[in-house]
Every structure is written in structure tokens, then in C-alpha cells.
C-alpha positions in Angstrom: 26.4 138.1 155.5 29.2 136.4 154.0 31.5 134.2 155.7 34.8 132.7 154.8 36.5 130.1 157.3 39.8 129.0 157.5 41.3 125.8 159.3 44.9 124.8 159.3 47.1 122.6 161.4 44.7 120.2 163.5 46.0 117.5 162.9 46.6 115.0 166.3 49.4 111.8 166.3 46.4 109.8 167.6 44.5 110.3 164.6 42.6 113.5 163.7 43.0 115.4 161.0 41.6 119.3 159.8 39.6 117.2 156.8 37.5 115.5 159.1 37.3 118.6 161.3 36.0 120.4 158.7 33.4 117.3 158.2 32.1 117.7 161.8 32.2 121.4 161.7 30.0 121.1 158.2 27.7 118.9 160.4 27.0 121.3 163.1 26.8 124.3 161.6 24.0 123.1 159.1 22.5 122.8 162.1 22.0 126.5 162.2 18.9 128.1 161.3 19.5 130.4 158.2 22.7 129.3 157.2 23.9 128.3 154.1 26.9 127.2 152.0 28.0 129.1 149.2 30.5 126.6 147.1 32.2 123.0 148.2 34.3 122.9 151.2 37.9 124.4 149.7 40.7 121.7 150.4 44.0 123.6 149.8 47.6 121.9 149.5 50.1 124.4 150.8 53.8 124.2 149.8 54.9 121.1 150.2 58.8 121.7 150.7 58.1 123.4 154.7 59.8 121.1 156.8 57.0 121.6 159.9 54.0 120.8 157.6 51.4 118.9 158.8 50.9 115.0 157.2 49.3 116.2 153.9 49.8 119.7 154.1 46.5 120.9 153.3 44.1 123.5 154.8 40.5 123.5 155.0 38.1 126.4 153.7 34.2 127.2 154.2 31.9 129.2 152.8 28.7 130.4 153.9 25.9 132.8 154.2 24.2 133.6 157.5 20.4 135.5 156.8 21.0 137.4 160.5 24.0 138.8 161.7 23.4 137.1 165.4 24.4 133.8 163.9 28.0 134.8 163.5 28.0 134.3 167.2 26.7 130.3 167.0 29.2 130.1 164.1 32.2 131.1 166.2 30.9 129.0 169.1 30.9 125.5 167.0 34.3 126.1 165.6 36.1 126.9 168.6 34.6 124.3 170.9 35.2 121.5 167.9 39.1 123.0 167.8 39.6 123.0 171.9 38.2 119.3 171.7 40.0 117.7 169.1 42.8 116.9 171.3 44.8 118.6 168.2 48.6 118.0 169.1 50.1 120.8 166.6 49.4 124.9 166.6 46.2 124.9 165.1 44.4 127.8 163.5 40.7 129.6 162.9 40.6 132.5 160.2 37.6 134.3 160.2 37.1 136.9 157.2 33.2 138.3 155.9 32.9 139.7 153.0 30.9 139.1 149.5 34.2 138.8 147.9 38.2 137.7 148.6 40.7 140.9 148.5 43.4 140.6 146.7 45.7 141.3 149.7 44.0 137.5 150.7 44.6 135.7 147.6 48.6 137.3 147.4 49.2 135.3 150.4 47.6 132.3 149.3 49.7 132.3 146.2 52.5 132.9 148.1 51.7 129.8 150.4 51.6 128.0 148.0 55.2 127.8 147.0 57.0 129.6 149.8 57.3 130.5 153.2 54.8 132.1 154.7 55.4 133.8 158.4 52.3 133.7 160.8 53.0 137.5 161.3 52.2 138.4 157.4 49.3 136.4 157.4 48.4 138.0 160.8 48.5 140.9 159.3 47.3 140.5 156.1 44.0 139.2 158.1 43.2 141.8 160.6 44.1 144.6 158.3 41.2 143.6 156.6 38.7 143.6 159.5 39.3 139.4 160.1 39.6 137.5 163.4 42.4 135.1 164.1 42.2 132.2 167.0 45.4 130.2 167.7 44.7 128.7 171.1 48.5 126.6 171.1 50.6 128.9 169.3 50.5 131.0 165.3 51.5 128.4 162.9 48.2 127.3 161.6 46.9 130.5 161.1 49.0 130.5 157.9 47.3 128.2 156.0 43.4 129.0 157.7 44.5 132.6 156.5 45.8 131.5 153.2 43.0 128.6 152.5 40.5 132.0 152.4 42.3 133.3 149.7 42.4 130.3 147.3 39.5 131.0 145.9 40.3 128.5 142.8 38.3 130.4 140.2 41.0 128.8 137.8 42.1 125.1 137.6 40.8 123.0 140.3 39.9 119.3 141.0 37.5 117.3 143.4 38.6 114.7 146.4 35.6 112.9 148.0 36.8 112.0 151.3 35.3 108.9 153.2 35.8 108.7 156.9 36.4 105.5 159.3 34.0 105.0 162.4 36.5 105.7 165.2 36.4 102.0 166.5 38.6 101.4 163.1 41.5 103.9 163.5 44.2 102.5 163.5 43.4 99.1 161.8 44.3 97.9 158.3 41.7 99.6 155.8 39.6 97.0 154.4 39.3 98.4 151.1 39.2 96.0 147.8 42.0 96.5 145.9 40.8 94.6 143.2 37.3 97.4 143.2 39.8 100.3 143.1 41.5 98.7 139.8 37.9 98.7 138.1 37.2 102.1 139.2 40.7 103.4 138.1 40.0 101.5 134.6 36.2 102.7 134.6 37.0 106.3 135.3 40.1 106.9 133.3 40.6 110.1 132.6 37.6 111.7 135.1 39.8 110.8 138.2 43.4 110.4 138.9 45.7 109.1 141.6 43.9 106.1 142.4 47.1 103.4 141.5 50.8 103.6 141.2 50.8 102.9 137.2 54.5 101.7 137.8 54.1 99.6 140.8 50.7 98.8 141.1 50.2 100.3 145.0 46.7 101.4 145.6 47.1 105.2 146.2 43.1 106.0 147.6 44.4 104.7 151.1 46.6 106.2 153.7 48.7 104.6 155.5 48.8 106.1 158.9 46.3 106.2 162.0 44.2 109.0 160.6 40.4 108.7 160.3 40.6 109.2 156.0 39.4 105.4 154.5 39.6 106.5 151.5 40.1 109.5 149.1 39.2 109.5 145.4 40.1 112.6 143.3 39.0 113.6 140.2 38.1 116.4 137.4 34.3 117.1 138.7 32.0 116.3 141.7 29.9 113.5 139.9 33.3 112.1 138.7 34.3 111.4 141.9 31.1 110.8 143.6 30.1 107.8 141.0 33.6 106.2 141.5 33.4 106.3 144.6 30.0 104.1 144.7 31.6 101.4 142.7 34.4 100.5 145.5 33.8 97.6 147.4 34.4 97.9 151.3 34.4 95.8 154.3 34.0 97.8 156.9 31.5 100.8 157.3 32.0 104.7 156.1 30.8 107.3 159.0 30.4 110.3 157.2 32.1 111.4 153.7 32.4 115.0 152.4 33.8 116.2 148.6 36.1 119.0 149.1 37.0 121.3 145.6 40.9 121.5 145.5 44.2 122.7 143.6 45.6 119.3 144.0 46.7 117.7 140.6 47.2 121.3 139.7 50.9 122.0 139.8 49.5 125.1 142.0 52.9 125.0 143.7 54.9 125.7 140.7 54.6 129.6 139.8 56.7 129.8 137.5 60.9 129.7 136.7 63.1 131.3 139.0 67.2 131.3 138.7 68.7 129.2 140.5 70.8 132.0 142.7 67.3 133.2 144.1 65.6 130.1 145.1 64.4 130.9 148.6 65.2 128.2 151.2 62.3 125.4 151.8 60.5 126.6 148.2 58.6 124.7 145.1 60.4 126.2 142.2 61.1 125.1 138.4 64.6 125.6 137.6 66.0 125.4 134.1 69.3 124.9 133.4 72.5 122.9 132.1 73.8 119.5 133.9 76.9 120.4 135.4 78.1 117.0 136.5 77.7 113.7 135.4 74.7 111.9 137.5 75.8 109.3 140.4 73.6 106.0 141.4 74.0 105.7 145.3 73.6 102.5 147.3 69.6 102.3 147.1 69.0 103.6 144.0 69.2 107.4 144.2 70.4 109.2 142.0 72.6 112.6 142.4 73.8 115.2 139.7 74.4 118.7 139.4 72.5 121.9 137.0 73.9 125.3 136.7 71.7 128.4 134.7 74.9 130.6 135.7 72.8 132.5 138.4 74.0 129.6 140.4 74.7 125.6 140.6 72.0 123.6 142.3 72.4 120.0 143.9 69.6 117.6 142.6 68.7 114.5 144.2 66.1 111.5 142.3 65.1 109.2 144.8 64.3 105.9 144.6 60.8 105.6 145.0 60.4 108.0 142.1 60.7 104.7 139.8 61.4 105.1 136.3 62.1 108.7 136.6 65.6 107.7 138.5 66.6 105.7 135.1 66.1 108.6 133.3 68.2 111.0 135.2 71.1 108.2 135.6 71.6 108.9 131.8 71.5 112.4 131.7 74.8 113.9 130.4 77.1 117.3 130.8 75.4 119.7 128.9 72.1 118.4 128.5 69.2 121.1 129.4 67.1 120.2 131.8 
């Protein structure tokens, strides 16, 4: 029997998070006799532009294979008594699907989640038309993502994130990670990982910043990639458990393609192309403001600061120029 598992939206202000969920679900259910897992754990960034999104937006996928039916049961059992507790703060949601293979009906939605919105009712829907089993003990809006994290199967472009994890007497301390080790392994691993350094400002990127359990997250183009970085950090304090997750981050999964500007749906990832409309304006801070029109529409676009060099670029953008 084939089992697909979705987790979305368990993330807690006092520092959980559904990646490290997933980590202690992974623990006990390889505790069951006769189960198996059939690819990495799936680590799926939804679309980034909905305004109740959880910290990174990303929803968690596993894959197994039970040899007896009657396990389906313990599987159930772990995952629901990890989710009630978590002390999760948000809606969270458990998708359930089994199948050898992902309908297309799943992987519609999951290529609609990625860009768009996505109401809990059409993935609802989507799911138990097909036989699946949805659990949303504090409300529906995690169920979009556990439903849509099924259907990302990324048979196409994908990457790798080995994620370490704090022991819980460290939450919410400074992260005692090298920043000097992450430099080397950025230099060493050029081109087999990414995101590991602001190139413009130098800010170590593998850390978060808030109370969450994550020490560190490296990312990269295969599993040994990331794996062998990894090993080369130098810490000081201890990792409790780290996982690899396969991903579409670093993917530009949340860019389908160009839409005009007069149907961009509200809260939606979309490339626009078309004409600057009105010269760009610097604000106080460093933003910068300027207008495009495709003549489906005009469209208000906003560089911000942190952006870094890409703001001096638009500030000399000019009426007319095609962007």
C-alpha cells in the first residue's frame, strides 16, 4: 500500500515548525514494522504573495509503503497525536491520499498553489473526491497546502535543503554557527549549493532569525551536495536531529508563466511584461516606485530597499523602456 502525507500550517509563535514535525513524524513512523519510504521527505514552497502564510510558507510531504493494510491505522495514530501535541498556534492540516501514483486532479491543485489562491473547499474537494482523508482539528487552512504538497510530485526541476535542528534547551538563543565555516563552504561548493550568503551584503543566509527550532538550512542541486557541505560547518552548540527534504525551492516554481496585467488575480506570483508608464521615484529609505502598462492594464511596482542593487537599477529605468 501506498501512502502519500501531507502537513501544512503547524507552525507555533513559541517555536515549532511543520519541518521539524515532519522530522519527528519520520522518527516514529520508521518505528513501524513493514514500513518504508518511497523518495525524500517533499518540502514544498507555496505562493509566497498570501498574506496568512505561515513563516516560510512551505508544506511538508511523505511517502511510504506499508506491507499490511493494518498499519495504516498506527500511521494515522502517530500523525495525529504529534499534530494535537505540538501546541501548533495556526489551522493546521493532515492529508491523507493512497495510491501507487498522484492524479492529475492532485497535481492541478498543487500547481495552482503555487502561484495563486487556493480555497480549503477546492482542495477539500479535490481530496476526498479521490477517496483521501482530511484532518483539521483548529480550522481548514492548512489542509491547502498538506493537500497540495501530495500533488508536487517534482518529477521536473527540483533541489535539496538539509535541515539541522536545535536541542530545545537552545530555542530561542543566538545560533552559534561560524560564519567564517559558512564562507568556506559557500566558496567550496560553488555551484552544487545556493543561498548560503548575501553576495551583496555579506549576511549569512543558512540561519533564521526567529525562535524556531531550524539551526541551519543548506540547499543545493543533489543530496550529497548538501549533505558534504553541511559536514564542513563549524558549530558551537549541538544538532538534535537533521533531515534532507527534496524541494522546488530555487526553482521559480511560483512563476507559471506571463499573464496581462488586467487579469492578475489579487495576492498572486505572476511575470508581467510590459512598458514603463511613469518615470521611477526614490522614496525616503530607498524604495523605489514606477509604473508598467501592457495595455490590458497599468500596474504599480514597488523595489524595496533591501533588494540592493536591484533598486539602482530600476531608479534608471525610463518611459518606454520594456520591462
Amino acid at each position: 500500500m501506498q501512502v502519500h502525507l501531507g502537513l501544512d500550517d503547524t507552525d507555533s509563535l513559541k517555536g515549532g515548525c511543520t519541518t521539524y514535525l515532519a522530522a519527528l513524524l519520520v522518527e516514529r513512523l520508521s518505528k513501524i514494522e513493514g514500513l518504508t519510504f518511497t523518495d525524500f521527505p517533499g518540502l514544498i514552497r507555496l505562493n509566497p504573495n498570501i498574506p496568512w502564510k505561515t513563516r516560510g510558507n512551505g508544506a511538508v510531504c511523505l511517502r511510504l509503503r506499508l506491507e499490511v493494510e493494518e498499519a495504516l491505522g498506527e500511521v494515522k495514530e502517530a500523525a495525529l497525536k504529534l499534530l494535537e501535541s505540538s501546541q501548533v498556534e495556526g489551522e493546521p492540516g493532515l492529508a491523507i491520499y493512497l495510491g501507487e501514483t498522484v492524479p492529475e486532479s492532485l497535481k492541478a491543485l498543487a500547481w495552482k498553489a503555487e502561484w495563486t489562491v487556493v480555497e480549503a473547499g477546492e482542495a477539500l474537494k479535490v481530496l476526498q473526491g479521490l477517496g483521501g482523508e482530511a484532518y483539521m482539528p483548529h480550522g481548514g487552512r492548512g489542509i491547502v497546502g498538506a493537500v497540495a504538497s501530495i500533488g508536487e510530485t517534482l518529477e521536473g526541476d527540483h533541489t535539496y535543503e538539509l535541515l539541522a535542528y536545535r536541542k530545545p534547551e537552545y530555542w530561542g538563543t543566538p545560533r552559534k554557527v561560524d560564519p567564517e565555516s559558512v564562507k568556506e563552504v559557500d566558496r567550496l561548493f560553488k555551484g552544487e549549493t545556493f543561498g548560503n550568503i548575501d553576495s551583496e551584503t555579506g549576511r549569512i543566509l543558512i540561519t533564521p532569525r526567529g525562535p524556531d527550532p531550524v539551526l541551519f538550512g543548506v540547499r543545493g542541486e543533489s543530496f550529497k551536495g548538501v549533505v558534504e557541505a553541511a559536514r564542513r560547518l563549524h558549530l558551537g552548540e549541538p544538532v538534535e536531529r537533521w533531515m534532507v527534504f527534496r524541494s522546488n525551492q530555487g526553482t521559480d516554481a511560483h512563476f507559471k508563466g506571463v499573464l496581462p496585467i488586467g487579469r492578475i488575480p489579487p495576492y498572486s506570483a505572476v511575470v508581467v511584461e510590459g512598458r514603463v508608464s511613469q518615470p521611477p521615484q526614490t522614496l525616503p529609505g530607498g524604495h523605489v516606485l514606477f509604473k508598467v502598462e501592457d495595455g490590458s492594464g497599468k500596474l504599480d511596482c514597488a523595489v524595496y530597499e533591501p533588494t540592493g542593487r536591484l533598486t539602482e537599477v530600476a531608479s534608471q529605468l525610463a518611459v518606454g523602456d520594456l520591462v
